[in-house]
C-alpha positions as CSV (number, residue, x, y, z in Angstrom):
1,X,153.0,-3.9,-125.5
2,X,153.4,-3.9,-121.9
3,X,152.6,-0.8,-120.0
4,X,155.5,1.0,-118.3
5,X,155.3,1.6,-114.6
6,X,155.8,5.1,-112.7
7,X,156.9,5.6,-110.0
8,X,157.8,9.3,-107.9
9,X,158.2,11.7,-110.7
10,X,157.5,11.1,-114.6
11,X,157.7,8.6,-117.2
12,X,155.7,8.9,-120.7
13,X,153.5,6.0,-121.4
14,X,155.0,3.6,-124.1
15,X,155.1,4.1,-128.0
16,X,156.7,6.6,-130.1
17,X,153.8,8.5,-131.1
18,X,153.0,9.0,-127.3
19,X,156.7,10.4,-125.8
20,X,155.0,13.9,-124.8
21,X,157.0,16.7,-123.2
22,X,156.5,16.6,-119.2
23,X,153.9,19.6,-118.4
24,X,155.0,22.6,-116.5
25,X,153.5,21.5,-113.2
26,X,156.2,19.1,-113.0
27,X,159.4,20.3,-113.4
28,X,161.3,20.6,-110.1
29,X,162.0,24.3,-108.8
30,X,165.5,23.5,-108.2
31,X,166.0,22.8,-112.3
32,X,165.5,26.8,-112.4
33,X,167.6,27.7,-109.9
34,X,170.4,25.4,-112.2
35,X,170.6,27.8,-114.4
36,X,173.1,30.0,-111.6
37,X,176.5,28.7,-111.6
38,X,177.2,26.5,-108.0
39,X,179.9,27.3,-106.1
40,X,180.2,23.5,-105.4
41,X,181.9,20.9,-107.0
42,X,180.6,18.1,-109.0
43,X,180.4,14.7,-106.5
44,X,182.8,12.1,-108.1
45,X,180.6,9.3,-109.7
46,X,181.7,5.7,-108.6
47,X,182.2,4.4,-112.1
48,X,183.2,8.0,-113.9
49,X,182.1,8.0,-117.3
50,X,182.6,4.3,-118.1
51,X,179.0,4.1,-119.2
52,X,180.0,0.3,-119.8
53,X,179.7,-0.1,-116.1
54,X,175.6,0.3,-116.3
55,X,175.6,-3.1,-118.5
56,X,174.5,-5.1,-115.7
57,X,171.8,-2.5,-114.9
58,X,173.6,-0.9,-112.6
59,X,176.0,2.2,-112.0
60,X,177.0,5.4,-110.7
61,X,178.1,7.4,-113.5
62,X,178.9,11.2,-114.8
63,X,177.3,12.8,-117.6
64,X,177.7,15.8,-119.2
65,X,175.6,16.5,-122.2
66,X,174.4,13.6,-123.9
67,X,175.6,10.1,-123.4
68,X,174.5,6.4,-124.4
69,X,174.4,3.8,-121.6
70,X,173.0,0.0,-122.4
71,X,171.4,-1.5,-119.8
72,X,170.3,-5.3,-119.4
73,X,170.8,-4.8,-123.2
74,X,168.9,-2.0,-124.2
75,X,170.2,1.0,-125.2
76,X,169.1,4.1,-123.7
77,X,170.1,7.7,-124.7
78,X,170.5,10.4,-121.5
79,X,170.6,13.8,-122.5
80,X,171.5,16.1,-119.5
81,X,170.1,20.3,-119.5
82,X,169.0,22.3,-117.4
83,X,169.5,20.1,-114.4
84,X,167.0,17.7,-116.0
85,X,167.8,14.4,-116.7
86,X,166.0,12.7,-119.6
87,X,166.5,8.8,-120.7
88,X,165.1,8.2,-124.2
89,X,164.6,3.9,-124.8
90,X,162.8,2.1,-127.4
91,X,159.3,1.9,-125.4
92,X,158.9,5.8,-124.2
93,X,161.3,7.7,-122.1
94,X,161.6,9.1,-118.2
95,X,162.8,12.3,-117.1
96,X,163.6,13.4,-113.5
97,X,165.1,16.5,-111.9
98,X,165.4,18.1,-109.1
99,X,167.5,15.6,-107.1
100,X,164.5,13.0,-107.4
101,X,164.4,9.0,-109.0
102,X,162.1,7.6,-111.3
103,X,161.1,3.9,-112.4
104,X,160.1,2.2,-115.5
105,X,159.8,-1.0,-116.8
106,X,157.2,-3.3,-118.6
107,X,155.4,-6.6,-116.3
108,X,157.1,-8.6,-118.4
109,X,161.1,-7.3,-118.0
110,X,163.0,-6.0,-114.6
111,X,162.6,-2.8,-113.1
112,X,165.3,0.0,-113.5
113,X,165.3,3.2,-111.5
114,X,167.3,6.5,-112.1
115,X,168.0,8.8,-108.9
116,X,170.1,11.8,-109.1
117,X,173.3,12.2,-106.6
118,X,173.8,15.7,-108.4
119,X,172.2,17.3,-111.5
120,X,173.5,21.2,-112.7
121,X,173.0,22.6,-116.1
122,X,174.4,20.1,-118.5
123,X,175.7,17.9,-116.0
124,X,174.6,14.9,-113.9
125,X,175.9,11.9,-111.3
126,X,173.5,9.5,-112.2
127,X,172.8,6.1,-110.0
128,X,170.8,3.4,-112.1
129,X,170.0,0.6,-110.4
130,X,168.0,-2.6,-111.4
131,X,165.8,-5.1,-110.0
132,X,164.5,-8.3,-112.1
């Protein structure tokens, strides 16, 4: 299996029995101040919620909770707390907070990235973009 390739924050190495938990040292320090209610409002997300719009690899979409977005054909689960965004797929997952990006992808397959435009509690504008 190809390896997965990191880039900026965190992204477990591949296979199922290997998906640790991101350590302690390196959560963001804004994902605890997300906990406190903002006094502003959620930035609009180009394509909404139509997580049919990440397809082609890339969107701008909303999030609250949990959703399931398919990109370049593979399906990917985002679950959204604490200001944390965390994107489960079949080789291993990546999780970014904090206003950050991440990338993964295998030597083999194109590269997708993750950046936050806003992440709160259980909600997130998410921008996913890929490159072949």
């Amino acid at each position: 299996m190809a390896g997965l390739v990191l880039l900026l924050t965190l992204v477990a190495c591949s296979g199922s029995d290997n998906n640790a938990e991101p350590s302690p040292s390196t959560t963001s320090s804004s994902s605890a101040q997300s906990n406190q209610p903002s006094s502003e409002p959620v930035p609009e997300a180009a394509d909404g919620q139509n997580y049919a719009a990440c397809n082609d690899g890339t969107c701008e979409v909303l999030i609250r909770g949990q959703a399931v977005l398919t990109l370049n054909g593979q399906k990917n689960t985002v679950t959204v707390t604490d200001g944390t965004v965390k994107l489960v797929h079949g080789t291993g997952y990546a999780s970014v907070g904090g206003g950050g990006s991440t990338s993964w992808g295998s030597s083999d397959g194109p590269l997708h990235t993750v950046s936050l435009k806003y992440a709160e509690g259980d909600t997130a504008v998410v921008v996913l973009t890929t490159r072949s």
